[in-house]
ROGUTI-582998 format. One record per residue (C-alpha): x, y negated, z; residue number from 1; chain; residue in three letters. Coordinates in steps of 0.001 Angstrom, whole numbers. Layout:
REM residues N
[rec [X; Y; Z]; NUM; 'A'; 'ALA']
...
***
This chain:
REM residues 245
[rec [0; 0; 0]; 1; 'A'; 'UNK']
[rec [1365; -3608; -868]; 2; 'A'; 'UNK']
[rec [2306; -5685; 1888]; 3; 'A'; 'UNK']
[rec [99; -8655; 2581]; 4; 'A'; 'UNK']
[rec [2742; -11203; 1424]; 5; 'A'; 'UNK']
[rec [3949; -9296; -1659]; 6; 'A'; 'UNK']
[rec [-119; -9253; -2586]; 7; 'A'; 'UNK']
[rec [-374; -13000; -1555]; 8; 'A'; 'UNK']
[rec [2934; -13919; -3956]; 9; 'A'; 'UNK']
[rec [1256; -12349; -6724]; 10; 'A'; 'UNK']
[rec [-1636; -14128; -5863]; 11; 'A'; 'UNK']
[rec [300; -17659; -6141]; 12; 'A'; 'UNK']
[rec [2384; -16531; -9054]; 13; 'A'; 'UNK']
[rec [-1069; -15541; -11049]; 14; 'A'; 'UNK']
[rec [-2315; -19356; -9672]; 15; 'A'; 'UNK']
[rec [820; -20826; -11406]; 16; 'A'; 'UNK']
[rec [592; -19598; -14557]; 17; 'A'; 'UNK']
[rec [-2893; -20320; -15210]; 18; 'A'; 'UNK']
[rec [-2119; -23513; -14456]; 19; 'A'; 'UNK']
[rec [-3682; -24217; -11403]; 20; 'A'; 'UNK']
[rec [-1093; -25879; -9480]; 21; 'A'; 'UNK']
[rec [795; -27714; -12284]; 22; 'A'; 'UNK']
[rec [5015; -27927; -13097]; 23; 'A'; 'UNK']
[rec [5796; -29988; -10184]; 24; 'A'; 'UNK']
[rec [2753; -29968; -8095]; 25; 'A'; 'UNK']
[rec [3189; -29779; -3927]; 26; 'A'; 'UNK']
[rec [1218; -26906; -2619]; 27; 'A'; 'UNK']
[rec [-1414; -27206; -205]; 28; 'A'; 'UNK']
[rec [-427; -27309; 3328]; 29; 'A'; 'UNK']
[rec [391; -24222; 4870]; 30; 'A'; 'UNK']
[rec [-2774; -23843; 6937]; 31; 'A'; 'UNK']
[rec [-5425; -24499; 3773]; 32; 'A'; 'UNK']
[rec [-3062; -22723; 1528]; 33; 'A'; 'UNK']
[rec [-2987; -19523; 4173]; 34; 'A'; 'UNK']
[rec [-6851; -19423; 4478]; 35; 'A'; 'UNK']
[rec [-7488; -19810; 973]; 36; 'A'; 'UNK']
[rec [-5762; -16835; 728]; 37; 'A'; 'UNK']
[rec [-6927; -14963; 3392]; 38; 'A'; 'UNK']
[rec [-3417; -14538; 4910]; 39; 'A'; 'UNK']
[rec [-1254; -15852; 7910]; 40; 'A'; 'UNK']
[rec [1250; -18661; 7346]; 41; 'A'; 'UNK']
[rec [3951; -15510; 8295]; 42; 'A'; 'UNK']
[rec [2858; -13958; 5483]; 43; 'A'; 'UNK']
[rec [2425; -16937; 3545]; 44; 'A'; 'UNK']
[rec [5740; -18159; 4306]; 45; 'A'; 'UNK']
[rec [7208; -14910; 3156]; 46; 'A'; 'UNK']
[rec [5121; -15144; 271]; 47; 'A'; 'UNK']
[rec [6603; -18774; -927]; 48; 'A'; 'UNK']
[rec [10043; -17556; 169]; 49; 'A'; 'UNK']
[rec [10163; -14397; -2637]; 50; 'A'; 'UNK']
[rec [8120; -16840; -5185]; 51; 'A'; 'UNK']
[rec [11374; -19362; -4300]; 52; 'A'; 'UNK']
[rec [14234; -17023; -4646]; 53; 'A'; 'UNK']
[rec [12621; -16283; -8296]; 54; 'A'; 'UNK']
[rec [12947; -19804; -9031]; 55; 'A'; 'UNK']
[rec [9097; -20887; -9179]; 56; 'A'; 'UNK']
[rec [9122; -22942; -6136]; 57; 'A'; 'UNK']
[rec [11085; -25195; -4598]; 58; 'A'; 'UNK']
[rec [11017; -25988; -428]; 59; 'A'; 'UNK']
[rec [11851; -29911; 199]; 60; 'A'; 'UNK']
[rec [12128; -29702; 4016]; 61; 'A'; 'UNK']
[rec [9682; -32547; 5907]; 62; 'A'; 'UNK']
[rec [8223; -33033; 2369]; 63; 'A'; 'UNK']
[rec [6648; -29604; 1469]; 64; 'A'; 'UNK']
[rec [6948; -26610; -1387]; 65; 'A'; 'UNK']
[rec [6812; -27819; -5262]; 66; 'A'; 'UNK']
[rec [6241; -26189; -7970]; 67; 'A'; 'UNK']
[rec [9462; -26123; -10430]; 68; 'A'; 'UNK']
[rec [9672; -27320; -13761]; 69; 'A'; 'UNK']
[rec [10722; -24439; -15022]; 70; 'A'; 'UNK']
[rec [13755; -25366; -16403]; 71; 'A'; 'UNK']
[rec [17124; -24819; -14546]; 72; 'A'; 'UNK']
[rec [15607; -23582; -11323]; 73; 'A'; 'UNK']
[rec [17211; -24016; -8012]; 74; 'A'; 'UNK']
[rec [18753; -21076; -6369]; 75; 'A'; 'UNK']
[rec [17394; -19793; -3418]; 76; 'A'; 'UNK']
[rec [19508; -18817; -99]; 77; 'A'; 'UNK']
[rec [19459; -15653; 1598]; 78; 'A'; 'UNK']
[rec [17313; -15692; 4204]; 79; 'A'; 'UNK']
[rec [18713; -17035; 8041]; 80; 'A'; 'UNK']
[rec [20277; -13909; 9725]; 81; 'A'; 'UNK']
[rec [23630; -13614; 11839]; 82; 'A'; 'UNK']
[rec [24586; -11131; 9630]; 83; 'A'; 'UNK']
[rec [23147; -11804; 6331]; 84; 'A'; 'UNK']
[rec [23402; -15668; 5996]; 85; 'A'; 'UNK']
[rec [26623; -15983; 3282]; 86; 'A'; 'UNK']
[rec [24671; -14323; 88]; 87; 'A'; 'UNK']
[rec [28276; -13390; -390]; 88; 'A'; 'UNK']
[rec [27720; -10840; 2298]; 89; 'A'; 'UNK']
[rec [25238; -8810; 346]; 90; 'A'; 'UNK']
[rec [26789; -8760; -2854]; 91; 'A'; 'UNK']
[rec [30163; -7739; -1538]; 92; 'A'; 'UNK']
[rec [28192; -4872; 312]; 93; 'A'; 'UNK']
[rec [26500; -4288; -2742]; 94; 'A'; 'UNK']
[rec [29083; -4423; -4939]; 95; 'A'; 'UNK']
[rec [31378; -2185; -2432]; 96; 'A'; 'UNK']
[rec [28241; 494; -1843]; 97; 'A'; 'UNK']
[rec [25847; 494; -4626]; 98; 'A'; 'UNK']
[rec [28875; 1667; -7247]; 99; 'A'; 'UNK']
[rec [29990; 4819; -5564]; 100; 'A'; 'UNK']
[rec [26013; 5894; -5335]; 101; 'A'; 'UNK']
[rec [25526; 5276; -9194]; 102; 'A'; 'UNK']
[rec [28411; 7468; -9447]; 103; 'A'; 'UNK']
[rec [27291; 9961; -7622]; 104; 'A'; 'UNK']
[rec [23920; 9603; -9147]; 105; 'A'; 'UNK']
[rec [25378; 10471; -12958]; 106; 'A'; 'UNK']
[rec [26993; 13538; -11533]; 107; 'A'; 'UNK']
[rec [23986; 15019; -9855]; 108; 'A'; 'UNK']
[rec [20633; 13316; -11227]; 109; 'A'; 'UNK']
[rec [18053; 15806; -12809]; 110; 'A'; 'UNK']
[rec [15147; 15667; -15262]; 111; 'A'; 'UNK']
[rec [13127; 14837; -12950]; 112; 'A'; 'UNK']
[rec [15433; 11967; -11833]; 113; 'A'; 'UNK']
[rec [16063; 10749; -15086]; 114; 'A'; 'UNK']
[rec [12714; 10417; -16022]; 115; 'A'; 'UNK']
[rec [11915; 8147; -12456]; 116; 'A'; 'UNK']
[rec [15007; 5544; -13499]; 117; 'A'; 'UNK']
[rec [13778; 5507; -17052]; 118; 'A'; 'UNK']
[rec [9960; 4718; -16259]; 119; 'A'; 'UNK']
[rec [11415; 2136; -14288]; 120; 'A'; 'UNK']
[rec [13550; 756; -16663]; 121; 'A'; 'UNK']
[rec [10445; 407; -18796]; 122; 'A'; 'UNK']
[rec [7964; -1584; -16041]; 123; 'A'; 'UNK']
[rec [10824; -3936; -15848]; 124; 'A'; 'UNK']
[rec [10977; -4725; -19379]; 125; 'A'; 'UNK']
[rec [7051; -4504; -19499]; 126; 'A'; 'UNK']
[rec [7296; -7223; -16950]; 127; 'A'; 'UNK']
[rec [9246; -9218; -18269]; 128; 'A'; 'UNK']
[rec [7624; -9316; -21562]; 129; 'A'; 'UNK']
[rec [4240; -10785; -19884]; 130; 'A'; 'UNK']
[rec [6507; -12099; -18129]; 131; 'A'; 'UNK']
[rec [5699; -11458; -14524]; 132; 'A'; 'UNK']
[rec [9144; -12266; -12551]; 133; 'A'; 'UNK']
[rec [7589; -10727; -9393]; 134; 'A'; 'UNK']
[rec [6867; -7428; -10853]; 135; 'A'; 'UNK']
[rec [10220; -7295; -12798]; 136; 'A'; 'UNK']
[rec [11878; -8034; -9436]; 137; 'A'; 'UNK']
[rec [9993; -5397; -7642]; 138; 'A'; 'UNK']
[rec [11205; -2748; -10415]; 139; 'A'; 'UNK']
[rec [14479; -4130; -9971]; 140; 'A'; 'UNK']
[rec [14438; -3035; -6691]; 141; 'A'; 'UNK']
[rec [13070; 628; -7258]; 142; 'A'; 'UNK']
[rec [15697; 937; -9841]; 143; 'A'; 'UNK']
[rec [18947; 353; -7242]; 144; 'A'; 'UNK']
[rec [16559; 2307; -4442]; 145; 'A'; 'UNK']
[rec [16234; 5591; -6771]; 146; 'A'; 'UNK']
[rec [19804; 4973; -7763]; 147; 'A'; 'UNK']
[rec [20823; 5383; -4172]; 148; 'A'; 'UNK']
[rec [17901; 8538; -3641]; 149; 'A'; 'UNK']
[rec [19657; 10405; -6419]; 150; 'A'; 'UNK']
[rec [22653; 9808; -5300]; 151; 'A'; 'UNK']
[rec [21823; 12964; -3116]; 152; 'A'; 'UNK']
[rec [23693; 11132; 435]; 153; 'A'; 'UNK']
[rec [21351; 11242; 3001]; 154; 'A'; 'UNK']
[rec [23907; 8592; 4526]; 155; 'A'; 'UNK']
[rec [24209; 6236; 1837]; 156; 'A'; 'UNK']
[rec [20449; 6297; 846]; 157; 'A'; 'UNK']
[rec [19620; 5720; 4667]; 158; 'A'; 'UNK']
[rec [22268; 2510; 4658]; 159; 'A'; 'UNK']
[rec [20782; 867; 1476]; 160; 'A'; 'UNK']
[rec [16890; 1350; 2487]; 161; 'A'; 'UNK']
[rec [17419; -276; 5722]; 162; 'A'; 'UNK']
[rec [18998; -3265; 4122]; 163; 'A'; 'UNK']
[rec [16182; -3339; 1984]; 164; 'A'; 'UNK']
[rec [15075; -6670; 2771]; 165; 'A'; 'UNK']
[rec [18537; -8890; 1959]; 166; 'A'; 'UNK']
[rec [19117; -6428; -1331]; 167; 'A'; 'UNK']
[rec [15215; -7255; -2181]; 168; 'A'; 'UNK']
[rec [16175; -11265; -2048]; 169; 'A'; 'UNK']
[rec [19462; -10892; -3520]; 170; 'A'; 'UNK']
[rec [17731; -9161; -6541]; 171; 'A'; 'UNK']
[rec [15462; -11579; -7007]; 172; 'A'; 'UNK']
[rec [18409; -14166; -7139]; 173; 'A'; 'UNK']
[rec [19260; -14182; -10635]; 174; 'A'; 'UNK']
[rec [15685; -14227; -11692]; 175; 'A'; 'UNK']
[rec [15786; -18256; -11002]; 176; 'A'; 'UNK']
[rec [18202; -19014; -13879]; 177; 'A'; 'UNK']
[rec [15055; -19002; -17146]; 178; 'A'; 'UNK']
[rec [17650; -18746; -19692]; 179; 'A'; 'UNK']
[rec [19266; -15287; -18065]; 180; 'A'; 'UNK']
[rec [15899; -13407; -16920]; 181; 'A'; 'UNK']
[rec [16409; -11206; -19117]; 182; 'A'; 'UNK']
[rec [20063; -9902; -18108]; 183; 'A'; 'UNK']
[rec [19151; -7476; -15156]; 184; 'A'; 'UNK']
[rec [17334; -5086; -17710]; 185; 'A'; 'UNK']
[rec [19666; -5061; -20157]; 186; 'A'; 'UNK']
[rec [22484; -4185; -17536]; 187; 'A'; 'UNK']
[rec [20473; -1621; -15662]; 188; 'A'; 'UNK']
[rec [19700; -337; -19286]; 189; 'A'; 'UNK']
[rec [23355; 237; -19359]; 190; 'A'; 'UNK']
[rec [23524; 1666; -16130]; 191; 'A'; 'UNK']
[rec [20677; 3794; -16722]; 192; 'A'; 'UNK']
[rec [22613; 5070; -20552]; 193; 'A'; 'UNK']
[rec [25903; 6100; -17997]; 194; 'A'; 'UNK']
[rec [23728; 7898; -15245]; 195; 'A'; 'UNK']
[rec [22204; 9949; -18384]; 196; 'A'; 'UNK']
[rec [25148; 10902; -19833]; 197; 'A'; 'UNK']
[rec [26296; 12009; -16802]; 198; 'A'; 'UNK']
[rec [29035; 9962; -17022]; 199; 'A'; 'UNK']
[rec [30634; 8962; -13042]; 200; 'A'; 'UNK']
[rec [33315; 6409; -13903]; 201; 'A'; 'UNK']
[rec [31124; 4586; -16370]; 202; 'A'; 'UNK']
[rec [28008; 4666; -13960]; 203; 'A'; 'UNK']
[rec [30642; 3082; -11248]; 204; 'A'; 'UNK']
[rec [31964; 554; -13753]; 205; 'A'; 'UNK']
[rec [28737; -570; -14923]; 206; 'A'; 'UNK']
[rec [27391; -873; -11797]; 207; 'A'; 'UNK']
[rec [29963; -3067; -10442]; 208; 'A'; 'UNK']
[rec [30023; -5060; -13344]; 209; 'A'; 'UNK']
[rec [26148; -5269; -13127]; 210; 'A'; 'UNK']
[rec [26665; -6507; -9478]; 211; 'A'; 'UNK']
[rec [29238; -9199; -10211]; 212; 'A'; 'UNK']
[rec [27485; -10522; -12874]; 213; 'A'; 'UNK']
[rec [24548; -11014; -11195]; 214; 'A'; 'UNK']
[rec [26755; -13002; -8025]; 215; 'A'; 'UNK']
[rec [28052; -15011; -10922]; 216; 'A'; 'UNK']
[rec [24537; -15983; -12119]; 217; 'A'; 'UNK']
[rec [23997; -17484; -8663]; 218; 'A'; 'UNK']
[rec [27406; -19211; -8446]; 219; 'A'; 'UNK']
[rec [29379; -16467; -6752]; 220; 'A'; 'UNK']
[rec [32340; -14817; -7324]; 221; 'A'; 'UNK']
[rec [33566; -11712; -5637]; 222; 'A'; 'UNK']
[rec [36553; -10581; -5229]; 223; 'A'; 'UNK']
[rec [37363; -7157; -5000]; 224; 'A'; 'UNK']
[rec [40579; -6220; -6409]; 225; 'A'; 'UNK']
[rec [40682; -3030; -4806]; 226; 'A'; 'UNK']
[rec [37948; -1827; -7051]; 227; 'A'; 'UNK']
[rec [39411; -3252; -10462]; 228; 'A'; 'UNK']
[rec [39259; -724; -13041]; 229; 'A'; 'UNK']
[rec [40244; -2780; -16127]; 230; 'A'; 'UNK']
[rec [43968; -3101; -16739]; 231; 'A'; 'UNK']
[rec [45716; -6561; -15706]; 232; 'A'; 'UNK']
[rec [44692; -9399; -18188]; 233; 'A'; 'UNK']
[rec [41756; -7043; -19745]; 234; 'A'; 'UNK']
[rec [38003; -8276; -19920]; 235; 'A'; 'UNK']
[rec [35196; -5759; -18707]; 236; 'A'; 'UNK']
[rec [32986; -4620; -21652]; 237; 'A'; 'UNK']
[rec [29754; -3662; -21789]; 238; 'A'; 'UNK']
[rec [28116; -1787; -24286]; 239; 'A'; 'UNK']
[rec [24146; -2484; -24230]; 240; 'A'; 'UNK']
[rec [21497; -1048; -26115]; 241; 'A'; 'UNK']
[rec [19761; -3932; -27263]; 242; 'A'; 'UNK']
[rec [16535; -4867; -25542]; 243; 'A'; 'UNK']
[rec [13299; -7462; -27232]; 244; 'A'; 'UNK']
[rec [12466; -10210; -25091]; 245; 'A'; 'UNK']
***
């Protein structure tokens, strides 16, 4: 069952599209805009804060939320946690962890497996195509989840589901920047082409690269030179089937 905030973001996102808070609009306050949707402000507040890290609203502390322009959205932080409150945090983590379980995925993923990642390969492109940013986020998400499932470590999956919630906002990250929405689905589509083959040191490339690329959308660079798999002075390639936007 959705959660109440994930159903109220869809909610505003539907609102926004048909146009009934306009490009640049402030929201109601938080009280009328939580009864009109039947929700608490908690809920509410989550609500705004997913719709903001995907780049269609825009908090103006003391002043209230906006709707963006659309173009050139501002980036969204990571939510305000002693532990997760550098984004850098997560996508070092991420870009440390979430390799070694695509790896491990390509060596031991089944039919059965295969067929999950690929439907949800396709609901992300199907979502972007409408587009619906939340939904494409959301199968963003089950995409690195299952990744980390078929990795077959009950360890590793067990580490990445209870980070769920910084991974979820870190996802939805790159989704801000209009003129790269489309990037996540082509590099999970490349992800998705190594895990099939079966192939372990491109699934752990790809992944990585996937990871850093998507940092780099939202102004970060990591450094991890322990993981560098290209020789010195060599750019990372990918090779992507290509997708229609």
């Amino acid at each position: 069952m959705p959660k109440i905030s994930s159903t109220a973001a869809r909610a505003l996102q539907r609102q926004i599209q048909e146009g009934q808070f306009a490009r640049g609009a402030m929201l109601p306050g938080q009280r009328a805009l939580a009864a009109s949707l039947g929700i608490s402000r908690s809920a509410l507040r989550e609500a705004v804060s997913t719709l903001e890290a995907l780049g269609m609203l825009h908090i103006q502390p003391g002043k209230g939320v906006f709707v963006t322009d659309g173009a050139g959205r501002a980036t969204a932080e990571l939510p305000n946690s002693p532990m997760f409150d550098d984004p850098q945090v997560v996508f070092q983590f991420r870009a440390i962890v979430e390799p070694g379980a695509a790896a491990l995925a390509a060596q031991s993923a089944q039919a059965a497996d295969l067929q999950r990642l690929s439907e949800i390969q396709q609901a992300m492109e199907e979502a972007l195509r409408r587009p619906d940013l939340l939904a494409a986020s959301e199968a963003d998400l089950a995409f690195h989840l299952a990744i980390a499932e078929i990795a077959g470590n009950a360890m590793l999956a067990s580490v990445i589901h209870s980070l769920e919630a910084p991974i979820a906002h870190s996802l939805r990250l790159p989704f801000a920047d209009p003129d790269s929405e489309w990037m996540p689905a082509h590099e999970h589509r490349a992800v998705l082409e190594a895990v099939i083959a079966h192939d372990t040191a491109a699934a752990h490339r790809l992944m990585r690269l996937h990871i850093a690329s998507a940092a780099a959308r939202v102004g970060l660079k990591l450094e991890l030179p322990l993981l560098e798999s290209s020789a010195p002075g060599s750019a990372p390639h990918i090779s992507i089937t290509p997708l229609t936007a």
